[in-house]
N, CA, C and O atoms as a Tripos MOL2 file, in Angstrom:
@<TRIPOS>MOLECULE
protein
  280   279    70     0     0
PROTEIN
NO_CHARGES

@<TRIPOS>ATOM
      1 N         -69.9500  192.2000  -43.8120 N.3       1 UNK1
      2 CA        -69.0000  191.4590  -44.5910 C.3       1 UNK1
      3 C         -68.6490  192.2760  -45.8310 C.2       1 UNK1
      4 O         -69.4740  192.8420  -46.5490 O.2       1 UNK1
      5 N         -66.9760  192.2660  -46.0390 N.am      2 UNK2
      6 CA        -66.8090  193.7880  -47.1690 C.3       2 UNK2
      7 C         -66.4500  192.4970  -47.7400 C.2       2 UNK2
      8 O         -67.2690  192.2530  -48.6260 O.2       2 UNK2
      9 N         -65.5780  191.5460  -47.6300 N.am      3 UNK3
     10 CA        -64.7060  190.5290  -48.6330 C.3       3 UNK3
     11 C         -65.0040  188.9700  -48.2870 C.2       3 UNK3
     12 O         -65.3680  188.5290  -47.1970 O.2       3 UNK3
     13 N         -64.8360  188.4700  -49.1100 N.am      4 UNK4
     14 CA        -65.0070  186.8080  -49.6060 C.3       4 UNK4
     15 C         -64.3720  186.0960  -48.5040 C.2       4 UNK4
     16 O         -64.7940  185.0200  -48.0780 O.2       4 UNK4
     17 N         -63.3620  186.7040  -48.0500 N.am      5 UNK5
     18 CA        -62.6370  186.4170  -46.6620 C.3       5 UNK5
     19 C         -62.9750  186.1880  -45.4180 C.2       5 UNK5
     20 O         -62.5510  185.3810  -44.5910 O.2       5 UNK5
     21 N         -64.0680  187.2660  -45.3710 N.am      6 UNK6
     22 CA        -64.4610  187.6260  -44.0680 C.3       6 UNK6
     23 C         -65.7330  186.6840  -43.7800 C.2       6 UNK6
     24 O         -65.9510  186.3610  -42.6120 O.2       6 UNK6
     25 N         -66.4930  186.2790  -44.7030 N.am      7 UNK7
     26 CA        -67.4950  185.4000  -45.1280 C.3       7 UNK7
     27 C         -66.7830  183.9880  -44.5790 C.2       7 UNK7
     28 O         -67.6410  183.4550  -43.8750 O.2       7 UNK7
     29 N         -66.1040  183.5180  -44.5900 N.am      8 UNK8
     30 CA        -65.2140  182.4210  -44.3910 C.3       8 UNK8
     31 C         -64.7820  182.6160  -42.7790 C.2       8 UNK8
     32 O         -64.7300  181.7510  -41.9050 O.2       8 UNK8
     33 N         -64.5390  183.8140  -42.7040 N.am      9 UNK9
     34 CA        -63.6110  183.7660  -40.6700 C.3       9 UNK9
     35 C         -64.5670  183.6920  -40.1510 C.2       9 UNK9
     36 O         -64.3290  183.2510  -39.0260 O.2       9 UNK9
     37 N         -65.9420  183.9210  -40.3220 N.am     10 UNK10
     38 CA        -67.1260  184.4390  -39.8380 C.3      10 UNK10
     39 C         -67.8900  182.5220  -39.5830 C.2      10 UNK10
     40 O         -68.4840  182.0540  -38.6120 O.2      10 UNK10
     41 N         -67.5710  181.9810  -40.7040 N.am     11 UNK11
     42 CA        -68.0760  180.6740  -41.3400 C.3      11 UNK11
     43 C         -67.3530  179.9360  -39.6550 C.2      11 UNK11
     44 O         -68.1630  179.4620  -38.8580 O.2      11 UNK11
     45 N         -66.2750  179.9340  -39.4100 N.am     12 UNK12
     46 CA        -64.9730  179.5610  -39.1420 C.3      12 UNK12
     47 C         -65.2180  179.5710  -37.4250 C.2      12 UNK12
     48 O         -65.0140  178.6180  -36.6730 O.2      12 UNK12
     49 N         -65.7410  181.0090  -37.0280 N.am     13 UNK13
     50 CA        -65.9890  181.5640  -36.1020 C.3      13 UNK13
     51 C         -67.2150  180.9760  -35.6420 C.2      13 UNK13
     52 O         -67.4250  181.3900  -34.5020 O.2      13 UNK13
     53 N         -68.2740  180.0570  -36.0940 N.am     14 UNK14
     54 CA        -69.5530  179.6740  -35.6900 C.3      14 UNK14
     55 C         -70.7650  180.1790  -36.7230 C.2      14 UNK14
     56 O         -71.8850  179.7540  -36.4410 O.2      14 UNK14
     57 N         -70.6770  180.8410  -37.6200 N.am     15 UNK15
     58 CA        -71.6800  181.6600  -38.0080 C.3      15 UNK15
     59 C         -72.4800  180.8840  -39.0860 C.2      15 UNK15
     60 O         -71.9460  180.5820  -40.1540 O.2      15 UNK15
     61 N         -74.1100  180.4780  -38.7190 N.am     16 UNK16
     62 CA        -74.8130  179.8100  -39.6290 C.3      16 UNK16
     63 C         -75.1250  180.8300  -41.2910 C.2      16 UNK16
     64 O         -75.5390  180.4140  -42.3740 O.2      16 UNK16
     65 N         -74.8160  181.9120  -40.9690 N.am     17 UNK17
     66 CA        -75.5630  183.0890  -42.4030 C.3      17 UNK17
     67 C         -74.6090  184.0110  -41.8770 C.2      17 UNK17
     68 O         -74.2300  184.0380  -40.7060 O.2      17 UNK17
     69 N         -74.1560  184.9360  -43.0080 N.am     18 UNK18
     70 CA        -73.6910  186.3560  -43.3650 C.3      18 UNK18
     71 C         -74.9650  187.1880  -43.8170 C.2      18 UNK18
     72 O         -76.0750  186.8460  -44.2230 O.2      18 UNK18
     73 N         -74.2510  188.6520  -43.5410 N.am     19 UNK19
     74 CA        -75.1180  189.4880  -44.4810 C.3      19 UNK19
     75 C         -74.3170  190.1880  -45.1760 C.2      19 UNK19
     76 O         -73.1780  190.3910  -44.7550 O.2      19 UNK19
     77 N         -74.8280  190.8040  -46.6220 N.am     20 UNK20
     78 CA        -73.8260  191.2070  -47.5530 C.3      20 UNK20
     79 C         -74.0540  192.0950  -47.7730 C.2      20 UNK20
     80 O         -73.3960  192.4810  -48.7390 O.2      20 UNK20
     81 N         -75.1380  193.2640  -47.1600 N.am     21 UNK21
     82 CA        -75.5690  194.6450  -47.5820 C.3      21 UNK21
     83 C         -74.4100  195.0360  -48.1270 C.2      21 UNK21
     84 O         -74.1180  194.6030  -49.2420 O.2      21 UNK21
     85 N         -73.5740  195.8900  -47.4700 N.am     22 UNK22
     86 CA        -73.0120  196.8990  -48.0910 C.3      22 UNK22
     87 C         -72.0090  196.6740  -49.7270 C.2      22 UNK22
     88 O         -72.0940  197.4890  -50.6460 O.2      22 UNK22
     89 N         -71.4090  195.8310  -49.7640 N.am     23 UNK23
     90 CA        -71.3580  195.9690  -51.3900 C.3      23 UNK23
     91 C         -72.2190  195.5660  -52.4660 C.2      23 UNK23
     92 O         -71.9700  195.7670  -53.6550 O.2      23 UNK23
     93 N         -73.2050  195.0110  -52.0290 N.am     24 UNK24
     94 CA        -74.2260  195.1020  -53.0880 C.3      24 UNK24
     95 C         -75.1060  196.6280  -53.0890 C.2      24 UNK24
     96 O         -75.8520  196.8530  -54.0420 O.2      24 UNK24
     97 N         -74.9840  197.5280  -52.0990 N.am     25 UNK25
     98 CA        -75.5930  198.3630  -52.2390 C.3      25 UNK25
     99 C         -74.6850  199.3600  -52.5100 C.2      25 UNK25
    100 O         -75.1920  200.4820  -52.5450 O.2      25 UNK25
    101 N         -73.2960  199.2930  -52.7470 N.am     26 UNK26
    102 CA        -72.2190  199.8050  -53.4190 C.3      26 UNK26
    103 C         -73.0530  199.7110  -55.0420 C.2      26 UNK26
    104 O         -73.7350  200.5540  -55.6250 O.2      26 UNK26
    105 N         -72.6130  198.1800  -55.4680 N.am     27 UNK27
    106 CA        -73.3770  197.8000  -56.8410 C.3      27 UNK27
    107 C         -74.2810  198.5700  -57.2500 C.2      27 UNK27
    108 O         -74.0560  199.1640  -58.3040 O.2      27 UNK27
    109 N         -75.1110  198.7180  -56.8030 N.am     28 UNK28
    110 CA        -76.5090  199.1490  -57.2770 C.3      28 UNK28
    111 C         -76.3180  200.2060  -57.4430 C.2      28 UNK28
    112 O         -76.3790  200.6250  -58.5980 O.2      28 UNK28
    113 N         -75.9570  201.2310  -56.2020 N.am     29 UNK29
    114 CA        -75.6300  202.4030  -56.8640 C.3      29 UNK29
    115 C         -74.7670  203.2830  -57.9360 C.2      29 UNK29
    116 O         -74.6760  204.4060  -58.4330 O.2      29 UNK29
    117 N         -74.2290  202.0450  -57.9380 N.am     30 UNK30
    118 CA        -73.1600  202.4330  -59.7390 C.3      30 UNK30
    119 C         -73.8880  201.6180  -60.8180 C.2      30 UNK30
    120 O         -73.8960  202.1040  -61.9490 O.2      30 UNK30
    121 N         -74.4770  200.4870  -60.6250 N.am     31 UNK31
    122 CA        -74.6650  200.1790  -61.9750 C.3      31 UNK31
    123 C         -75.7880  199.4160  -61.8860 C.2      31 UNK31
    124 O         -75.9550  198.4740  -62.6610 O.2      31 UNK31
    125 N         -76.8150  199.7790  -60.7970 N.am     32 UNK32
    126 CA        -78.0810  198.7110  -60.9720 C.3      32 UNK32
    127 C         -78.1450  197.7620  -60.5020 C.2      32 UNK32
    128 O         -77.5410  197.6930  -59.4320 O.2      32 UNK32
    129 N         -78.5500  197.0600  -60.7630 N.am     33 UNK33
    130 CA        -79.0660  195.0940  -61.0080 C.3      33 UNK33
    131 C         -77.8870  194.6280  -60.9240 C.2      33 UNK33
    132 O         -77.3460  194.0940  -59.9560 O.2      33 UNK33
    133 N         -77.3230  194.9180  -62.3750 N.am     34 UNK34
    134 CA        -76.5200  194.4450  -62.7320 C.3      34 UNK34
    135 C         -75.2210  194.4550  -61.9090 C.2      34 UNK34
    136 O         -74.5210  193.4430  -61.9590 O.2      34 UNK34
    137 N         -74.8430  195.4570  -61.1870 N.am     35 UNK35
    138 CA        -73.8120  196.5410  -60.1550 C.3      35 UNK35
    139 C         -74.2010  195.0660  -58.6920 C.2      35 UNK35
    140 O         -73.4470  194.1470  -58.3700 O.2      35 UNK35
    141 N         -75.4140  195.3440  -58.2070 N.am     36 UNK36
    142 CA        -75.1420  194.0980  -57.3750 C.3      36 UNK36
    143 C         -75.0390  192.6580  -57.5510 C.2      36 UNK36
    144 O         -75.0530  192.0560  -56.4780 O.2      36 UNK36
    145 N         -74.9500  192.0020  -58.4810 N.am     37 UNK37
    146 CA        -75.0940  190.8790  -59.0690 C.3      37 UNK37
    147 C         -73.3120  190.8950  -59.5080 C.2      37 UNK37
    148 O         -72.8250  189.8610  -59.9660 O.2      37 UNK37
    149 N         -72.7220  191.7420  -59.3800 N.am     38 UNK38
    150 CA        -71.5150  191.8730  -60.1340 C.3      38 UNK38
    151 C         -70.6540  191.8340  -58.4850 C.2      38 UNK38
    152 O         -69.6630  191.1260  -58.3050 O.2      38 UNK38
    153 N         -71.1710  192.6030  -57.5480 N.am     39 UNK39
    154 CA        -70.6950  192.4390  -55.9250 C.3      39 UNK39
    155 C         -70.9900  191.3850  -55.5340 C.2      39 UNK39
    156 O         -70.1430  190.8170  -54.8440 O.2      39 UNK39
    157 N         -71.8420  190.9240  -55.7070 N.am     40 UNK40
    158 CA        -71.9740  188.8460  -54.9350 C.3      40 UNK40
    159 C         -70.9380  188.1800  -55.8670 C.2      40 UNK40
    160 O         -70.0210  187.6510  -55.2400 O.2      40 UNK40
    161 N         -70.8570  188.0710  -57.2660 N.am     41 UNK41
    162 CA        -70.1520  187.2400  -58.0220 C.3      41 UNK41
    163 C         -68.6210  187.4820  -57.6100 C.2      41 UNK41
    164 O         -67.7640  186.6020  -57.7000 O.2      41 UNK41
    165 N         -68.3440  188.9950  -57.0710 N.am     42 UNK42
    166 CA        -66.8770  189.3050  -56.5290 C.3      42 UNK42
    167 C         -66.6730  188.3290  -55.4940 C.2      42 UNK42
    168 O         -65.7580  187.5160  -55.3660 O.2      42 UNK42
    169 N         -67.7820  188.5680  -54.7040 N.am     43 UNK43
    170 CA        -67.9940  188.2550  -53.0290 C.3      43 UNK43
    171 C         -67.7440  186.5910  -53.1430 C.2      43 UNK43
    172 O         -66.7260  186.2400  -52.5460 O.2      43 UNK43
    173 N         -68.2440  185.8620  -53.5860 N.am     44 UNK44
    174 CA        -68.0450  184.7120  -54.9000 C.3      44 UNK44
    175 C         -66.6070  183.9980  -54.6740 C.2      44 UNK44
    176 O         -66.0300  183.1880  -53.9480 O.2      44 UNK44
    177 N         -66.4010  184.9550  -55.9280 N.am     45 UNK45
    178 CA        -64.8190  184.3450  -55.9540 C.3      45 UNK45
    179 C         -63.5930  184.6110  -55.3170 C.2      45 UNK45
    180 O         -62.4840  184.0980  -55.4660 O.2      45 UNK45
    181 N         -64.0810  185.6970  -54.4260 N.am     46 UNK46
    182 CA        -63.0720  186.0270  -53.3950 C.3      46 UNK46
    183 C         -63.1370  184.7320  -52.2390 C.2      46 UNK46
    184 O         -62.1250  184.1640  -51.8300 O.2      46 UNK46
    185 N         -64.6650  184.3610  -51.7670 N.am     47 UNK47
    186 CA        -64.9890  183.2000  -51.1460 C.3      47 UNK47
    187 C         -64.0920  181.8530  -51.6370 C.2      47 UNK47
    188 O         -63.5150  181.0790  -50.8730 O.2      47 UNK47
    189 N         -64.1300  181.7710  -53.1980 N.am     48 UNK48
    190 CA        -64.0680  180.2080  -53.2730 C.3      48 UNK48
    191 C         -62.4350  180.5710  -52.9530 C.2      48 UNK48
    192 O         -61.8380  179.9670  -52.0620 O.2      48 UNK48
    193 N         -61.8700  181.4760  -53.6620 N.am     49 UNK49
    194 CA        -59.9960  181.4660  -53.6510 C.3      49 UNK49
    195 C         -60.0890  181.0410  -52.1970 C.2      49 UNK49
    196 O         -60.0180  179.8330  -51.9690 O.2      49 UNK49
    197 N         -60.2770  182.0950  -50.9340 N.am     50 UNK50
    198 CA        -59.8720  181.5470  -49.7000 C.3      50 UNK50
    199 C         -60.4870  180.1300  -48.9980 C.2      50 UNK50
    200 O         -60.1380  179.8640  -47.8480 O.2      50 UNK50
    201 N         -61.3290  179.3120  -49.6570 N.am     51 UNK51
    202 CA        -61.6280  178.5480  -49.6960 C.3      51 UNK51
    203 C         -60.3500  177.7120  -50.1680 C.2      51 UNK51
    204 O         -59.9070  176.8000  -49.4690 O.2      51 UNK51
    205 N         -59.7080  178.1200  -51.5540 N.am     52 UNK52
    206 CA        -58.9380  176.6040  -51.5570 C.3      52 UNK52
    207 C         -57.3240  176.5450  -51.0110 C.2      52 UNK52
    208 O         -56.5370  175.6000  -50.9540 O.2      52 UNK52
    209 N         -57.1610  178.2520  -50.5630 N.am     53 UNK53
    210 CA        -55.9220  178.4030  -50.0740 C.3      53 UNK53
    211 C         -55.7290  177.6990  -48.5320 C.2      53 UNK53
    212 O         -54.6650  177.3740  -48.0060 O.2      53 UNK53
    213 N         -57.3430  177.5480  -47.8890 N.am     54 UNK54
    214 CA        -57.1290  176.6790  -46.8120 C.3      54 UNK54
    215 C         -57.5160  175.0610  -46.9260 C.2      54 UNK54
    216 O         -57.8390  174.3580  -45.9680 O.2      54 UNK54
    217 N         -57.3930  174.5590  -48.5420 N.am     55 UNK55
    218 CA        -57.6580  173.1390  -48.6270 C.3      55 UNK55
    219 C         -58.8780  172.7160  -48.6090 C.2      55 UNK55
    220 O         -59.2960  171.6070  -48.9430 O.2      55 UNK55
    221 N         -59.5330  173.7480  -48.1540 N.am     56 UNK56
    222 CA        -61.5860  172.8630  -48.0890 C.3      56 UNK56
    223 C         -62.2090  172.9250  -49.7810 C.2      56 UNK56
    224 O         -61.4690  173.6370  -50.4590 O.2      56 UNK56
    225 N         -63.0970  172.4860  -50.3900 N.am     57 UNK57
    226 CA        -63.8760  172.3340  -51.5150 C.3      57 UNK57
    227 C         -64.9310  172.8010  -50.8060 C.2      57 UNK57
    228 O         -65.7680  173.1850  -51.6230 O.2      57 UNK57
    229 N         -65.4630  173.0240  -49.2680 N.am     58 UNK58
    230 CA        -66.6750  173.4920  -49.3860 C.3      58 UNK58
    231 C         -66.8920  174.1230  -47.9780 C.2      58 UNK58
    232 O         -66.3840  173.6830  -46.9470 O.2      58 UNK58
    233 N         -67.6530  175.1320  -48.0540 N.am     59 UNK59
    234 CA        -68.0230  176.4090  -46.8900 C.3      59 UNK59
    235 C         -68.3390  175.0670  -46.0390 C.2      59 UNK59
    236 O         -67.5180  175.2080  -45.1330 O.2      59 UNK59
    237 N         -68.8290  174.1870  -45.8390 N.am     60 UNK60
    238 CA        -69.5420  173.5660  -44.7400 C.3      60 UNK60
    239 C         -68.2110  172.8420  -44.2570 C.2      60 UNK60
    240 O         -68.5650  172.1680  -43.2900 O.2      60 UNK60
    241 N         -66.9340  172.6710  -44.4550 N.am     61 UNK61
    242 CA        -66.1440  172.0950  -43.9880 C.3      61 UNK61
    243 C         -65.2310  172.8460  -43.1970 C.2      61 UNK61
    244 O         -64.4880  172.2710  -42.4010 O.2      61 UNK61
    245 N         -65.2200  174.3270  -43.3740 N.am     62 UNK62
    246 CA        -64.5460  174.9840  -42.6170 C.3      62 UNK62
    247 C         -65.1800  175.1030  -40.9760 C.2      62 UNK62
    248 O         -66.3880  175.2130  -40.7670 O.2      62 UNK62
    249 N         -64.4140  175.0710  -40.1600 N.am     63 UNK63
    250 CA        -64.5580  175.4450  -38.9990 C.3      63 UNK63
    251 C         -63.4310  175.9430  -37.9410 C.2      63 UNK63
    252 O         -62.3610  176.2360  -38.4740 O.2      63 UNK63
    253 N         -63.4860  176.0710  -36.6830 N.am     64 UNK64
    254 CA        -62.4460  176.5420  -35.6940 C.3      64 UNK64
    255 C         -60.9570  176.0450  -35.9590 C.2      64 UNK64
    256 O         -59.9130  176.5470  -35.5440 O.2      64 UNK64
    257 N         -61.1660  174.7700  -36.8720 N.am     65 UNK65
    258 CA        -59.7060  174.2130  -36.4320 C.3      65 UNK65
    259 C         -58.8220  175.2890  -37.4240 C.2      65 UNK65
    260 O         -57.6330  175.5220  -37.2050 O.2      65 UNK65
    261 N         -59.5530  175.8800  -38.4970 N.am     66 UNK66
    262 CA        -58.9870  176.6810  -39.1020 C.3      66 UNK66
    263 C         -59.0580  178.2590  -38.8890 C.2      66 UNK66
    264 O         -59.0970  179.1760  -39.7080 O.2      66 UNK66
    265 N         -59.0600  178.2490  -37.7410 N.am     67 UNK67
    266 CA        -58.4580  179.7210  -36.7090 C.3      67 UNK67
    267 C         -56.8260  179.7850  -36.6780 C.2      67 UNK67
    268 O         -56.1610  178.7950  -36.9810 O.2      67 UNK67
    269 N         -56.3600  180.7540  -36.3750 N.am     68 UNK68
    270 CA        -55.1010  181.1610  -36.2070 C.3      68 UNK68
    271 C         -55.1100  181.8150  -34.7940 C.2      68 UNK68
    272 O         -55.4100  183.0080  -34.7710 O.2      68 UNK68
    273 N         -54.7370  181.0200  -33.2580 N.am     69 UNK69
    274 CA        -54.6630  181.9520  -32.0440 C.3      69 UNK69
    275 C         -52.8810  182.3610  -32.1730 C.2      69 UNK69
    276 O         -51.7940  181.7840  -32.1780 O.2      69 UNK69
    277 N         -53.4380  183.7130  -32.2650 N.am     70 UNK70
    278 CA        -51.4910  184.2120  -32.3930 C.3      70 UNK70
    279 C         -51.4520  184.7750  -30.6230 C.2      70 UNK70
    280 O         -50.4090  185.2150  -30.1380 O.2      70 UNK70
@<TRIPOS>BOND
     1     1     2 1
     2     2     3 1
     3     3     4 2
     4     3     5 am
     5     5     6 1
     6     6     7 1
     7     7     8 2
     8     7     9 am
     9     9    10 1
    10    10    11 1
    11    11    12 2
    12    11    13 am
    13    13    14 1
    14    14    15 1
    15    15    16 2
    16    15    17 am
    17    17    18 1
    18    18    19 1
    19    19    20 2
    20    19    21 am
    21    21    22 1
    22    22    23 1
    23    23    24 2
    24    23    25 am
    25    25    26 1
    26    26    27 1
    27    27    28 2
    28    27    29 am
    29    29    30 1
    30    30    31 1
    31    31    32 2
    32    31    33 am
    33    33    34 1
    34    34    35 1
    35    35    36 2
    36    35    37 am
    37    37    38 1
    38    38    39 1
    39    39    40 2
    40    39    41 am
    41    41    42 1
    42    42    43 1
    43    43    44 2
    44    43    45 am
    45    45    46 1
    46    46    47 1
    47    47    48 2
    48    47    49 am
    49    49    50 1
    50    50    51 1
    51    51    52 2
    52    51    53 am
    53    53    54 1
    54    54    55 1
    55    55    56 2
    56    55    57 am
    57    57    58 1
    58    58    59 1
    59    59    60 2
    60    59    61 am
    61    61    62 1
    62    62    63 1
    63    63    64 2
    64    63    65 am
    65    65    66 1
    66    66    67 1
    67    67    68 2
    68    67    69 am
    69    69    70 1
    70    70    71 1
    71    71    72 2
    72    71    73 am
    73    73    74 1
    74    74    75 1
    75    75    76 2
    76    75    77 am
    77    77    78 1
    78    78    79 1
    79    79    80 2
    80    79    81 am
    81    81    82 1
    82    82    83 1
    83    83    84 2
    84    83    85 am
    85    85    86 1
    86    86    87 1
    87    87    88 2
    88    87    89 am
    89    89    90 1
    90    90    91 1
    91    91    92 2
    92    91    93 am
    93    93    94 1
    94    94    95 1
    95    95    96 2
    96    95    97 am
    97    97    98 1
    98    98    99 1
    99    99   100 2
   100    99   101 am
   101   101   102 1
   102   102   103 1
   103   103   104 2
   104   103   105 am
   105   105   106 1
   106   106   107 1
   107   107   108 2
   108   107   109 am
   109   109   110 1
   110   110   111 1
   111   111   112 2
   112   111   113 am
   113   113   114 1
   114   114   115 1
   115   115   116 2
   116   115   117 am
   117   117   118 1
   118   118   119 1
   119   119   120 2
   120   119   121 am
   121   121   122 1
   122   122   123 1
   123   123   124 2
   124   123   125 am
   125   125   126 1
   126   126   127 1
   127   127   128 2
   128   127   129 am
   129   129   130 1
   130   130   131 1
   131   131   132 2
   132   131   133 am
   133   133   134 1
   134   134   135 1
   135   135   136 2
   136   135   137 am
   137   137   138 1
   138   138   139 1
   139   139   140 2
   140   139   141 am
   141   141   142 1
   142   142   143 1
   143   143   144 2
   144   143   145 am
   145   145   146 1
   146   146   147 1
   147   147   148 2
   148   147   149 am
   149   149   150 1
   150   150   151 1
   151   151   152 2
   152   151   153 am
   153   153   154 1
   154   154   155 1
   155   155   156 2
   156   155   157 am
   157   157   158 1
   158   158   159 1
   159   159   160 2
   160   159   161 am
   161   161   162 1
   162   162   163 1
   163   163   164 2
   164   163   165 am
   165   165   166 1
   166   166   167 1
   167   167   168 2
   168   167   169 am
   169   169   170 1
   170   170   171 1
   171   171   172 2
   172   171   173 am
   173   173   174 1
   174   174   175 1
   175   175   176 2
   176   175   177 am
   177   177   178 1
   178   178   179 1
   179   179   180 2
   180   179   181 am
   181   181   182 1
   182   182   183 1
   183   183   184 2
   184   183   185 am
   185   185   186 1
   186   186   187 1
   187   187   188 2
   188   187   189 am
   189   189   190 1
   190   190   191 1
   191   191   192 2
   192   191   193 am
   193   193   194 1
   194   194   195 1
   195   195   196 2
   196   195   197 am
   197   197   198 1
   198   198   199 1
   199   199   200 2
   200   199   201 am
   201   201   202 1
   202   202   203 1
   203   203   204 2
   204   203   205 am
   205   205   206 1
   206   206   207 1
   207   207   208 2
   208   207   209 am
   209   209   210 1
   210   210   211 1
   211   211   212 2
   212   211   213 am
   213   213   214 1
   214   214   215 1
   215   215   216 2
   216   215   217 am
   217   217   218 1
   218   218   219 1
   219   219   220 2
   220   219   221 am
   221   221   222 1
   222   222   223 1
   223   223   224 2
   224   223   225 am
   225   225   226 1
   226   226   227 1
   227   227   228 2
   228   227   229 am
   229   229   230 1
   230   230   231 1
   231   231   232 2
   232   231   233 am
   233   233   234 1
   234   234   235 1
   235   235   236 2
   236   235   237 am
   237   237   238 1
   238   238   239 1
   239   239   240 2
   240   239   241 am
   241   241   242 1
   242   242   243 1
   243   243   244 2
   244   243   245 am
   245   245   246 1
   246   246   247 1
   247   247   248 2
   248   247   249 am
   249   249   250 1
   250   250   251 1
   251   251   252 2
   252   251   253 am
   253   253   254 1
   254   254   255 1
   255   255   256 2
   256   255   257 am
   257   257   258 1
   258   258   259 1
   259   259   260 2
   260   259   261 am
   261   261   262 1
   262   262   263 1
   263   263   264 2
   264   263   265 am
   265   265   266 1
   266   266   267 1
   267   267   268 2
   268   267   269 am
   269   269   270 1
   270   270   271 1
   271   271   272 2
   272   271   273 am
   273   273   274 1
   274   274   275 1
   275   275   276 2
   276   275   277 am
   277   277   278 1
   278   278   279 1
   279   279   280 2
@<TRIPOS>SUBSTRUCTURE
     1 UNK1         2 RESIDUE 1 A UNK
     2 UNK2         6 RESIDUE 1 A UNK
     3 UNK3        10 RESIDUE 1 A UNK
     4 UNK4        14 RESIDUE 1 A UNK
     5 UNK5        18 RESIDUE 1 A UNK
     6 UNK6        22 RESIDUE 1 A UNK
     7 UNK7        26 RESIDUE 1 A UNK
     8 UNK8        30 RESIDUE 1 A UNK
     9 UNK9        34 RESIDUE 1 A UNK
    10 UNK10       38 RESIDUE 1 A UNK
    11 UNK11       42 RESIDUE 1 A UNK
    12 UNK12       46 RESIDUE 1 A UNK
    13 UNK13       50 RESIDUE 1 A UNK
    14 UNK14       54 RESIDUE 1 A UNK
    15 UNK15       58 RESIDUE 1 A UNK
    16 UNK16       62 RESIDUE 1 A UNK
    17 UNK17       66 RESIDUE 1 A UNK
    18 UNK18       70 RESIDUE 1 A UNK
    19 UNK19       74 RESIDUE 1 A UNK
    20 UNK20       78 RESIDUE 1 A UNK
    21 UNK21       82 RESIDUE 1 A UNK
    22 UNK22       86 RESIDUE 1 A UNK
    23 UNK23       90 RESIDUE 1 A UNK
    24 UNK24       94 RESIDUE 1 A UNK
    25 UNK25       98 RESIDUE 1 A UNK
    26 UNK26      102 RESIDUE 1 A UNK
    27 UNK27      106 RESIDUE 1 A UNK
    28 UNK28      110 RESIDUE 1 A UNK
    29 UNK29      114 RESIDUE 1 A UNK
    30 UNK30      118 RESIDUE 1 A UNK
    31 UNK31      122 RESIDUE 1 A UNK
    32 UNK32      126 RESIDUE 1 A UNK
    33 UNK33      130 RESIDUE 1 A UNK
    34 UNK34      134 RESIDUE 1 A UNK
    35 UNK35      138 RESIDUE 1 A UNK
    36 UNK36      142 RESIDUE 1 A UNK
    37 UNK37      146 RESIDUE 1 A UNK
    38 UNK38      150 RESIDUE 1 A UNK
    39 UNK39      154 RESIDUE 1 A UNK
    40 UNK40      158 RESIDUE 1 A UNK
    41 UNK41      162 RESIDUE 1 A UNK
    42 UNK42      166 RESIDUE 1 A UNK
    43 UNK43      170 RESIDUE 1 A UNK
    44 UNK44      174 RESIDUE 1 A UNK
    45 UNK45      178 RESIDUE 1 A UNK
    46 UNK46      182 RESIDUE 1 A UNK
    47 UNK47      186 RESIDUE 1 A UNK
    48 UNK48      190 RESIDUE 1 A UNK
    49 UNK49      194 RESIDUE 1 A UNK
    50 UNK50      198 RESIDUE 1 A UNK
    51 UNK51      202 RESIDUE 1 A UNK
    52 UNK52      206 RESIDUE 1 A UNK
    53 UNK53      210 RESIDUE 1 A UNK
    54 UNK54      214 RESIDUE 1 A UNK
    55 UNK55      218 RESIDUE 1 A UNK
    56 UNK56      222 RESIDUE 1 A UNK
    57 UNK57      226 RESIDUE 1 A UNK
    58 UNK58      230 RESIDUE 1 A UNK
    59 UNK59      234 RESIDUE 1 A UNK
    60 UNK60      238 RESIDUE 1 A UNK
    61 UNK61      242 RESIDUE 1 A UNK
    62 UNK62      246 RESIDUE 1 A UNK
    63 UNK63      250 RESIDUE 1 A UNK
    64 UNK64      254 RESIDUE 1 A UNK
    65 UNK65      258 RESIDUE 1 A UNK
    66 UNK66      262 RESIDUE 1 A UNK
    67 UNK67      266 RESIDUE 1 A UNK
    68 UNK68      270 RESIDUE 1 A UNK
    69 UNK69      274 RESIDUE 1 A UNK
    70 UNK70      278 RESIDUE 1 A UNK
């Protein structure tokens, strides 16, 4: 999972847990602690925005119906 987005299609798609390695280990290697703590809080609010652009208040309400089959 690179974006707040993908955390959500994934949510959407069936998925009980994400994993978030790689930008927190982006974080860390620029700025520490602090560097990954600064990649979840991104990861965060990238989550809640696509959260309210599809109307839900909460990760547990999303599911399939909010797929797109093109």
């Amino acid at each position: 999972m690179r974006r707040g987005a993908d955390i959500v299609i994934a949510r959407a798609l069936g998925a009980d847990f994400v994993l978030v390695g790689r930008p927190t280990q982006y974080g860390v290697a620029a700025y520490g602690q602090a560097g990954a703590a600064r990649a979840i809080e991104i990861l965060r609010n990238e989550m809640e925005l696509t959260l309210q652009q599809l109307g839900c208040t909460d990760i547990a309400q999303v599911g399939p119906q909010h797929l797109w089959e093109g």
